[in-house]
C-alpha positions in Angstrom: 6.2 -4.6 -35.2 8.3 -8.2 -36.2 7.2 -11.3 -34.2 10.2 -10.8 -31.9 9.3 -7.5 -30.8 5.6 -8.3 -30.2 6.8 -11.4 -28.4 9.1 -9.5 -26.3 6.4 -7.0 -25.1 4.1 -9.5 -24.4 6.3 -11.0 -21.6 7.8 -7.6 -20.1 5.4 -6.9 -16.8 3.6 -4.4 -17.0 4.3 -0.8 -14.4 2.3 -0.6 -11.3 1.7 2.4 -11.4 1.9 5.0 -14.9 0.1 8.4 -13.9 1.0 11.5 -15.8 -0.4 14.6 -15.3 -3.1 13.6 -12.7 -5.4 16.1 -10.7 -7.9 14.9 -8.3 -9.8 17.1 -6.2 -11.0 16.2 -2.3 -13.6 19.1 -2.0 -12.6 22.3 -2.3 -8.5 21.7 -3.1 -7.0 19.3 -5.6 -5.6 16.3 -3.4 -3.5 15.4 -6.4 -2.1 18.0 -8.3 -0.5 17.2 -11.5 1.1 14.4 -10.5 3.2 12.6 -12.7 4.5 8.9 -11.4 5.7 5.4 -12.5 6.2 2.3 -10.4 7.7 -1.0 -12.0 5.5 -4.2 -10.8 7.7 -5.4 -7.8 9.5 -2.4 -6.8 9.6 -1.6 -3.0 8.6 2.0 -3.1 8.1 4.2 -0.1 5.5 7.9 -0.7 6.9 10.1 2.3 5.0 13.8 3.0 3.2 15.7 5.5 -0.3 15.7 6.3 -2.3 17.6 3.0 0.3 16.3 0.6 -1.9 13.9 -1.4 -0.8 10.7 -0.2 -4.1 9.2 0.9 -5.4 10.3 -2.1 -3.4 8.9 -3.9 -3.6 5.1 -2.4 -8.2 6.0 -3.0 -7.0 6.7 -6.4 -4.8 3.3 -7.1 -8.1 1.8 -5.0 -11.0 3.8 -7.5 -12.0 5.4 -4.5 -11.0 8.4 -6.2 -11.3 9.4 -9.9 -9.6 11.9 -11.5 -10.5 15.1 -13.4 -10.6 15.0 -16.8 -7.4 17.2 -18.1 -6.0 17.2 -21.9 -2.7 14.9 -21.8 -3.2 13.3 -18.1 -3.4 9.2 -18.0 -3.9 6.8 -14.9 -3.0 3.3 -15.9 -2.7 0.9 -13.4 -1.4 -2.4 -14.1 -1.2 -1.5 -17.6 -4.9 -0.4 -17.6 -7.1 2.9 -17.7 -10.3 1.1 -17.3 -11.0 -1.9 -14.2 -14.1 -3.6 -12.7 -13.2 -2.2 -8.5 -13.2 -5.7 -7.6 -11.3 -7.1 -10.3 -9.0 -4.6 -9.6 -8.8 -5.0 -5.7 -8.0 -9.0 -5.9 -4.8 -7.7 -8.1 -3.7 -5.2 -5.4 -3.1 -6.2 -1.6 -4.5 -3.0 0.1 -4.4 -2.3 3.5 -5.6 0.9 5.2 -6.5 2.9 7.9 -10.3 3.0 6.5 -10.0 -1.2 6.9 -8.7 -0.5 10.5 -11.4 1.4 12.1 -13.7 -1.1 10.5 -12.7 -4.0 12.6 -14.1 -3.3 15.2 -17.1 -5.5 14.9 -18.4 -9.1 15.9 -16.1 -11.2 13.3 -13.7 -13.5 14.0 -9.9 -13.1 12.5 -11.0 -15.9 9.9 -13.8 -14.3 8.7 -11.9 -11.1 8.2 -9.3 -12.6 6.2 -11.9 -14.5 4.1 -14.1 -11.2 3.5 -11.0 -9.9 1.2 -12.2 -12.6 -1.2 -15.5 -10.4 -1.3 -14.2 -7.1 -0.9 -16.0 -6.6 2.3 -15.6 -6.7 5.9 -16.7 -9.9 7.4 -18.6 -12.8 5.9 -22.0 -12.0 4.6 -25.1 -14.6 4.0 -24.7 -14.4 0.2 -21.3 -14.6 0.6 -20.3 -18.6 -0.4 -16.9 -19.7 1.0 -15.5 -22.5 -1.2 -12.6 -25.0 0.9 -9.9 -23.5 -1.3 -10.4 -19.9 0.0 -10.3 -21.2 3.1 -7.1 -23.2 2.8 -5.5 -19.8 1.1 -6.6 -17.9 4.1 -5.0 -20.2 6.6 -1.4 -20.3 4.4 -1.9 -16.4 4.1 -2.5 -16.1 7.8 0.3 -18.6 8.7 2.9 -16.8 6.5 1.6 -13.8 9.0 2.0 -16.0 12.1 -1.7 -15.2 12.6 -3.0 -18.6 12.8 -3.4 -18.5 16.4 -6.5 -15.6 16.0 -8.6 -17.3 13.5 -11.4 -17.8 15.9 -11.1 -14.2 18.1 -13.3 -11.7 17.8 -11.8 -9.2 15.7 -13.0 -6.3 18.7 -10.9 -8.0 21.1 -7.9 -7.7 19.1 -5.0 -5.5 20.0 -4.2 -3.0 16.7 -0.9 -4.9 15.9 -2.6 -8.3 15.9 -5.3 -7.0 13.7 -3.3 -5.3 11.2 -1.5 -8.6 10.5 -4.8 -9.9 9.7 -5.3 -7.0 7.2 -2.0 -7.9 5.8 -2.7 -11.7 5.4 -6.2 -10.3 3.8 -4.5 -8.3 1.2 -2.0 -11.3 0.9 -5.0 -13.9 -0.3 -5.0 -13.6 -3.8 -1.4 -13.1 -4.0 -1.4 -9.7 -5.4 1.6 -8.4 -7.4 1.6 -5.8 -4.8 0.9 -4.3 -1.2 0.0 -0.9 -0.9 0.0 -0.1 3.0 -1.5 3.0 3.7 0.1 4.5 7.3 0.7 0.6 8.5 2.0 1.5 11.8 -0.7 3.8 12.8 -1.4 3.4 16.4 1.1 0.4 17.2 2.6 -0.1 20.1 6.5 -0.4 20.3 6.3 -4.3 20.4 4.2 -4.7 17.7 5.1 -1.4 15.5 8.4 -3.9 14.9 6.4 -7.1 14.8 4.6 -5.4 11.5 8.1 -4.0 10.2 9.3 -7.7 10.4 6.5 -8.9 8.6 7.1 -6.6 5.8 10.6 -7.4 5.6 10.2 -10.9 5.4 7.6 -10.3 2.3 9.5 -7.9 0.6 12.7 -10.6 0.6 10.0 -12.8 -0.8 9.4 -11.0 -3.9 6.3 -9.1 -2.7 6.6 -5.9 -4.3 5.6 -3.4 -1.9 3.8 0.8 -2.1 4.3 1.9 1.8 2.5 5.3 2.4 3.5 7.0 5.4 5.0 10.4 7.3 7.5 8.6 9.3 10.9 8.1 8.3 11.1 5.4 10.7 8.5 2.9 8.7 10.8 2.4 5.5 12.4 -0.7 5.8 15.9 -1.3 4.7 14.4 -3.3 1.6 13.1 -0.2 0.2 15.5 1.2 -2.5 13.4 4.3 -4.0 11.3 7.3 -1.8 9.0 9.6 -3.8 8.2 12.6 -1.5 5.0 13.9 -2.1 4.2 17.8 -1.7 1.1 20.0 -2.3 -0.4 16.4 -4.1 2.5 16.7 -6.9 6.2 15.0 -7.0 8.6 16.7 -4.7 11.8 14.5 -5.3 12.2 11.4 -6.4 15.0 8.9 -6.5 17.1 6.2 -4.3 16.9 6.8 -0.7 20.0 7.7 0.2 19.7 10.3 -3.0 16.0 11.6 -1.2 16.3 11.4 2.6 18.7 14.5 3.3 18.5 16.9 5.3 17.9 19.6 2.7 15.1 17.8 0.9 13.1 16.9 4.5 13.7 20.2 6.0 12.1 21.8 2.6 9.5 19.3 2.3 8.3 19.5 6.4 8.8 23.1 6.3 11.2 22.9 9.5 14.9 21.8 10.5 15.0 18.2 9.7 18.2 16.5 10.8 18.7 12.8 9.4 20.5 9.9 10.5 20.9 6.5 9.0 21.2 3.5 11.1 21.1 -0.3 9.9 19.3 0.8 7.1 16.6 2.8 8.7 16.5 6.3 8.2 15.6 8.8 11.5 14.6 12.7 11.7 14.3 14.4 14.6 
């Protein structure tokens, strides 16, 4: 390879996400199934199937929750890598989750929350030593969340909208070069089911690339250009929205009539 071309891939960022062939079995069935998937760094990317179609598994796999099987010809590189330290790894990717969720509900403040995601735990441990600079990049990442205000609540007292901001702004502290939200609406409330799809508009316009795993049409933002539908833990369809979320595709993927409609750039089934 000349200078030029060694040069040249140096600076090109590096995919997100480069699985090919994967299979990772959850007990007795494979949760993912052969599945073969890129993601550029910075895409906004939303992974739409029904319950039992692998996507949970695969956010545990991005997260090393997971491993895969060994299998002639499969790879899982993420962020250009096969092999990570977990909590190298989890400072390069902004995770938030449904296993986070159900963990806040115990005697920390919204501070210390946001502060345990230098740590990779869940609260603020005695070992744990908190230098002024992670505390100054947990107040800009909890202000860019208007969150602010619930640095000193007890994260028990919280309502579930108000304490999924604070995961957000906790996946948001080492400025990751991507979210990966795992269901992120889970259990809102109108009011602040649209607070969070605000949020995650305003960071997507920012330059936040963005992985959004859910089962509900409604929760892909307009800034989301490409939806991989997951089925039986493999690729069903993949492509640009408008290309993926038709009425033929959801209807085959849910197993039932699925009639779509597209309003101010969200997508609704019913």
């Amino acid at each position: 390879m000349d200078t030029r071309a060694a040069n040249l891939t140096y600076i090109l960022p590096v995919p997100l996400l480069d699985f090919e062939n994967v299979f990772v079995s959850r007990g007795e069935r494979l949760g993912l199934n052969g599945l073969t998937l890129r993601i550029e760094s910075g895409e906004h990317v939303a992974i739409l199937g029904p319950n039992g179609s692998g996507k949970s598994t695969l956010i545990k796999t991005i997260a090393r929750e997971c491993y895969p099987l060994r299998r002639e010809g499969a790879r899982l590189r993420i962020l250009g890598r096969e092999n990570w330290n977990i909590f190298e790894l989890r400072s390069q990717l902004g995770i938030v989750s449904n296993d986070l969720m159900t963990q806040c509900t115990r005697d920390i403040t919204g501070r210390e929350l946001v502060l345990s995601g230098f740590f990779g735990s869940i609260g603020i441990w005695p070992n744990h030593r908190v230098l002024p600079e992670m505390e100054e990049k947990a107040k800009r990442a909890m202000e860019r969340l208007d969150a602010w205000r619930l640095a000193s609540r007890w994260t028990d007292e919280l309502s579930s909208g108000e304490a999924r901001r604070l995961l957000i702004a906790r996946a948001l502290i080492h400025n990751p070069s991507s979210l990966l939200l795992d269901e992120p609406t889970t259990s809102l409330d109108l009011p602040a089911l649209h607070e969070v799809r605000e949020h995650l508009r305003s960071l997507a316009a920012g330059g936040a690339g963005l992985l959004l795993v859910t089962h509900h049409l409604d929760d892909i933002i307009p800034e989301i250009d490409r939806v991989v539908l997951l089925k039986d833990g493999a690729v069903f369809a993949d492509g640009p929205k408008a290309a993926v979320l038709t009425p033929s595709a959801l209807s085959e993927l849910f197993g039932m009539k699925v009639d779509v409609f597209e309003r101010n750039g969200y997508y609704h089934a019913w």
